[in-house]
Backbone as CSV, one residue per row, in Angstrom:
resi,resn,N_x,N_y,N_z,CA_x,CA_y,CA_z,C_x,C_y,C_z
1,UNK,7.517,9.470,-14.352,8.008,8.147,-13.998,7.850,7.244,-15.217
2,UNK,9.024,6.708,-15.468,9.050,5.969,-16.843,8.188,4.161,-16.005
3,UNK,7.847,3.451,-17.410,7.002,2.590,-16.924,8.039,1.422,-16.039
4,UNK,9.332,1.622,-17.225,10.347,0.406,-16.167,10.359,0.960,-15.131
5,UNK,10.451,1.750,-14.401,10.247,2.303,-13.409,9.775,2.391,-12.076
6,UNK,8.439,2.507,-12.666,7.172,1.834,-12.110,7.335,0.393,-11.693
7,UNK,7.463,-0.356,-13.014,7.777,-1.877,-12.700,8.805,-2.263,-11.515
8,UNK,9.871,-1.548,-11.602,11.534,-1.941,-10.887,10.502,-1.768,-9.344
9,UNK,9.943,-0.531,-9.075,9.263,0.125,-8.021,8.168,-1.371,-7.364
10,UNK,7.312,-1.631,-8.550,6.320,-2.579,-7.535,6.916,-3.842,-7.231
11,UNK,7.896,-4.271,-7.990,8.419,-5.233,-7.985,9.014,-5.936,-6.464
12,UNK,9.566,-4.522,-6.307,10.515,-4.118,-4.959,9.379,-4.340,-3.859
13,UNK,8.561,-3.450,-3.887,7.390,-3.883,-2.488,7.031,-5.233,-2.822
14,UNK,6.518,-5.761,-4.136,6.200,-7.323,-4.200,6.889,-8.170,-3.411
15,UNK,8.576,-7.802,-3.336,9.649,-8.658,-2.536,9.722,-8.932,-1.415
16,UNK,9.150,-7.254,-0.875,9.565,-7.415,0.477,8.480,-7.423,1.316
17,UNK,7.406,-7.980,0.704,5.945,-7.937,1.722,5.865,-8.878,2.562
18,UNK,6.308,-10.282,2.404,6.628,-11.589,3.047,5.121,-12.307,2.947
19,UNK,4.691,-12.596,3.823,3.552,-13.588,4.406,2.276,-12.969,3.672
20,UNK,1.421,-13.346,3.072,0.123,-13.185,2.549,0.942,-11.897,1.079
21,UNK,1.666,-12.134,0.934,2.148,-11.079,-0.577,1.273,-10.557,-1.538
22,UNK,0.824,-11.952,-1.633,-0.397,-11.696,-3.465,-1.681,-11.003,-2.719
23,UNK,-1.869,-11.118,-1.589,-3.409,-10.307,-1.229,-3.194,-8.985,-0.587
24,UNK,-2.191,-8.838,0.190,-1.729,-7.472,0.316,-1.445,-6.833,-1.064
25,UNK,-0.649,-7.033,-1.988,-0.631,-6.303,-3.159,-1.610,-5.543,-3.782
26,UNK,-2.372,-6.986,-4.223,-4.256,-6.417,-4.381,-4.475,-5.755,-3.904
27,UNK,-4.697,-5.996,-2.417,-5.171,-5.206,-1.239,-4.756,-3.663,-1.817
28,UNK,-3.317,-3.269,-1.758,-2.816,-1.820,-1.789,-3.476,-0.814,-3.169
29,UNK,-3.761,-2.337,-4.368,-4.501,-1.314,-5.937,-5.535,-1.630,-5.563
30,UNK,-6.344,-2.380,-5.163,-7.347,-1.831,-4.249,-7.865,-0.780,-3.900
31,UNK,-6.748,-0.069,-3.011,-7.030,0.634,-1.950,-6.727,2.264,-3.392
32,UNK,-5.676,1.876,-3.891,-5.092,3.077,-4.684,-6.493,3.371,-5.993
33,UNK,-7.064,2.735,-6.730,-7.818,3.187,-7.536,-9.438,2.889,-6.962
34,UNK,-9.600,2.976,-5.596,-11.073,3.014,-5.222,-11.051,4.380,-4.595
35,UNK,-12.110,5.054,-5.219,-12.047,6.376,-4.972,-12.625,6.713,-3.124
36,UNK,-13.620,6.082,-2.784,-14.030,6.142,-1.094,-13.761,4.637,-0.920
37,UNK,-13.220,4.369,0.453,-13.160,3.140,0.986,-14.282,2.973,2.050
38,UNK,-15.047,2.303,2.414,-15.703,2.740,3.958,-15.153,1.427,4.534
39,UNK,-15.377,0.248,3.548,-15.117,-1.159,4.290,-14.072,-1.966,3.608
40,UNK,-13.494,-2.949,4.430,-12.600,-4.179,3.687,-13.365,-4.860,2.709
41,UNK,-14.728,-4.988,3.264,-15.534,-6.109,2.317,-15.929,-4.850,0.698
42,UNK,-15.811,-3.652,0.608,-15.796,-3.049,-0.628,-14.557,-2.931,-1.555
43,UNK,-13.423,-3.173,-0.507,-12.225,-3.776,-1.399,-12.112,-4.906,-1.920
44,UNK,-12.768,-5.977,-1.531,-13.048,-7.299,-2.133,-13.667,-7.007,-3.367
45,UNK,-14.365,-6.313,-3.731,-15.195,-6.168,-5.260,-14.483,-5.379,-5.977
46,UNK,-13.329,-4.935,-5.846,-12.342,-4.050,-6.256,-12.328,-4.826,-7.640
47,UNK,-12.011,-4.455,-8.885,-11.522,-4.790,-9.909,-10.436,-5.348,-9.983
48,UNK,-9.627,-5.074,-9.163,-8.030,-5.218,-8.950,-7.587,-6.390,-8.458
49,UNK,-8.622,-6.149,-7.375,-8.562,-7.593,-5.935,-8.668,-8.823,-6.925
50,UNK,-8.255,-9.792,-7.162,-8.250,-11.008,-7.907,-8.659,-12.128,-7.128
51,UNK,-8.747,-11.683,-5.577,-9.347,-13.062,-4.682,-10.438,-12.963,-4.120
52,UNK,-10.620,-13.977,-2.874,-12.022,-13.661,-2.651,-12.076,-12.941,-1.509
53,UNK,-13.270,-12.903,-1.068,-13.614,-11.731,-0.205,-12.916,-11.803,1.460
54,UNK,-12.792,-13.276,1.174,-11.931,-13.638,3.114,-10.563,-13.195,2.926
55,UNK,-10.114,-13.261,1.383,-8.475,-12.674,1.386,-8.398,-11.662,1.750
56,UNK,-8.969,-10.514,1.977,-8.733,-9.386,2.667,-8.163,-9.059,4.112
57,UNK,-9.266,-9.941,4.830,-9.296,-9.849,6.048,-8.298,-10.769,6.629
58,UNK,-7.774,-12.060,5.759,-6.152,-12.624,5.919,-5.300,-11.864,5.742
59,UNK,-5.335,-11.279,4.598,-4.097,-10.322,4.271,-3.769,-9.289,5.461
60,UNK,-4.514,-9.163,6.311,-4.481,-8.045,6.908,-3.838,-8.429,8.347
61,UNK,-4.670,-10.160,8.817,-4.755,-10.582,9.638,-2.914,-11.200,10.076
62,UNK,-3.032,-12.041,8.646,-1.409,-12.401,8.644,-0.371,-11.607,8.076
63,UNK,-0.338,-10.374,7.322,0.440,-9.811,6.690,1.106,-9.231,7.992
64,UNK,2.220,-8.418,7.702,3.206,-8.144,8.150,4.525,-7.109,7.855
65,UNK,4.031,-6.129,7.085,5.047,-5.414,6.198,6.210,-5.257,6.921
66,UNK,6.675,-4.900,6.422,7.901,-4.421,7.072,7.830,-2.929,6.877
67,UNK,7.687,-2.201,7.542,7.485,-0.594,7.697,8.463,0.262,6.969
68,UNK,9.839,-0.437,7.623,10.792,0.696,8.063,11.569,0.112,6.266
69,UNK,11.565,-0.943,5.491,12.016,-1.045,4.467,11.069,-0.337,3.190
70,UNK,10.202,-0.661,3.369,8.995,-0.202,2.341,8.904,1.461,2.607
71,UNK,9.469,1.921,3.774,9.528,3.826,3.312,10.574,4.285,3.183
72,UNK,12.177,3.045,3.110,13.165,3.279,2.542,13.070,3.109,0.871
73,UNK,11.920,2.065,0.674,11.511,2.097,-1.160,10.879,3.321,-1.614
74,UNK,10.120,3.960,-0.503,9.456,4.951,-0.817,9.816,6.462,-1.058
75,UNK,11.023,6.625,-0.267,11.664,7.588,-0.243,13.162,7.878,-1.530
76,UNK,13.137,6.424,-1.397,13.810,6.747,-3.240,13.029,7.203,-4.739
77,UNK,11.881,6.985,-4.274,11.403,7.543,-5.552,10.943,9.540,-5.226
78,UNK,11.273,9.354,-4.175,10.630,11.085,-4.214,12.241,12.050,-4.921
79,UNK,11.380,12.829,-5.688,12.577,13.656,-5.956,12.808,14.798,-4.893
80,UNK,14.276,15.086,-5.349,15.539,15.892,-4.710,14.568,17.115,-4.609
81,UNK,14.400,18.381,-3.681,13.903,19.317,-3.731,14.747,20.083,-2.843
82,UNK,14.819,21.359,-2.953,15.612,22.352,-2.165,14.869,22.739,-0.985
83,UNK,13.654,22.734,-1.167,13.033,22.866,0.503,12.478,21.742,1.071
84,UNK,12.173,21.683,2.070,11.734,20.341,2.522,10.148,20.898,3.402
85,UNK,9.289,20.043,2.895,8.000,19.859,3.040,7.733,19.107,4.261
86,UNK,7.047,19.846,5.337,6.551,19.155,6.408,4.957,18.646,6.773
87,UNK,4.213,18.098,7.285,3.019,17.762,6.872,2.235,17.735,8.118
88,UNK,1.656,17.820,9.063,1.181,17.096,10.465,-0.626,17.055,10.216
89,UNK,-1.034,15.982,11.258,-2.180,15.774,11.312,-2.795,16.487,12.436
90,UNK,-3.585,17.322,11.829,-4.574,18.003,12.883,-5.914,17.627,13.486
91,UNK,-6.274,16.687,12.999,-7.340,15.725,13.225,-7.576,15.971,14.711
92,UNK,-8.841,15.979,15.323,-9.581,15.388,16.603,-9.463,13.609,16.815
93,UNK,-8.977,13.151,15.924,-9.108,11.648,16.125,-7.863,11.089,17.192
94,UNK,-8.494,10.227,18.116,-7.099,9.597,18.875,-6.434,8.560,18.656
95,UNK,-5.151,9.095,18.783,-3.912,7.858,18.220,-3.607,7.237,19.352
96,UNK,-3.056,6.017,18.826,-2.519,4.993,20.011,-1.364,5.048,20.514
């Protein structure tokens, strides 16, 4: 992945995050270069995170992604492959 690339790429989720933008962003490099997460309040000390420690729990509180656009951004960057890869969760954990 070339770096314009990259850029054109975050740019695009930057756009379309809406309500609380700048702390969800954080929030996501945050989340991407902390190797264990256990809590929100250890993403606040994130290097990345640039706010304070209540922006988290706003970002989360008021944010709002939009789902179904952000895995139409996501799915353009995956490359073309001849087989297609399926994935499922086997987990004991219960979903809602």
């Amino acid at each position: 992945m070339t770096l314009e690339k990259l850029k054109q790429f975050r740019t695009g989720v930057y756009t379309i995050l809406g309500k609380a933008k700048d702390a969800l962003f954080d929030l996501m490099d945050a989340v991407l270069v902390t190797r264990s997460v256990y809590s929100f309040a250890e993403l606040s000390v994130s290097p990345v995170f640039r706010r304070q420690w209540s922006s988290v729990y706003e970002a989360i509180q008021d944010g709002n992604p939009p789902r179904t656009e952000l895995m139409k951004l996501y799915i353009k960057q995956l490359t073309p492959r001849e087989q297609i890869l399926l994935a499922g969760d086997h987990t004991a954990w219960a979903r809602q």
